[in-house]
Structures are given as C-alpha cells and as structure tokens.
C-alpha positions, 0 to 999 in steps of 0.5 A: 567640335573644333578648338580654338587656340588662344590669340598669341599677343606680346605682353605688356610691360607688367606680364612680362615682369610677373611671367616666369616660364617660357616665352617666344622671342619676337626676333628669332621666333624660338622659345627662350626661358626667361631668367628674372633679373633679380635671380642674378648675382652681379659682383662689381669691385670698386677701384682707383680708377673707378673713383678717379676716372669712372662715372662718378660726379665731381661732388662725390670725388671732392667728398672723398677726396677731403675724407682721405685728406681728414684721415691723414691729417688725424693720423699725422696730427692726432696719432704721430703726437700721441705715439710720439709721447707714449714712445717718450714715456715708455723710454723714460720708464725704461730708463728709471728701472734701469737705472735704480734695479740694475 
C-alpha cells in the first residue's frame, strides 16, 4: 500500500504564532528554525536626541519638558532657600560656641 504524504500548505496567521519548530521558507525553499519573538531580548537606551528629535509627539515633549522646568524651579526656589537657612543657622551656631567656649 502506498503512502500518501501530507498536502504542504502555508499556515495562517495563528499556526504560525503557535508553531514552534522548523518550517520552509516560501522565498528560498530551505528549512529555517523559527525563533518566537517573545524569546528575544531587545535593549533600547533612551537619549536627548531620542527625547528631542525622535519619534515622540509634541505633547510628550512639553510634558517633559515643564517636568524638567518644575524640578528646577523646586530645586531653586524650595531647596537653594532652605540650604541657604540651615547654612545660616549652622554659622550662627558655629559662631556662639565660639564665641562663649574659646
């Protein structure tokens, strides 16, 4: 008896998720192990001239650009005052023990 060998057929979009092993690839007709997107590690660095210049929407450009903006401005108007005074105190501390224990 004669064996019939299975119809070949290009899978759908689907069988084609879920199969892992070897297929033929329809342009050069050799055999090619698929390799799952998800077993991939991709690493992307995040620069300036990403944040400036890439792909990004102008909305997400002023968002971080009046998050920078509102970091400064608690940096000068909320930490340069406070360091300022706590400097000031420290001095005056300084300058009574000095004064009264030398």
């Amino acid at each position: 008896m004669e064996e019939k060998e299975p119809e070949v057929r290009v899978m759908s979009e689907t069988e084609c998720d879920d199969y892992d092993g070897i297929t033929i690839d329809e342009s050069t007709g050799r055999e090619e192990e698929k390799v799952k997107q998800t077993d991939r590690l991709v690493f992307q660095t995040l620069s300036w001239k990403d944040l400036l210049f890439g792909r990004i929407s102008w909305v997400n450009r002023i968002a971080i650009v009046l998050t920078l903006l509102a970091i400064a401005a608690f940096v000068i108007f909320v930490l340069g005052p406070l360091m300022l005074v706590l400097a000031g105190v420290g001095i005056v501390v300084w300058f009574i023990l000095h004064l009264f224990f030398h």
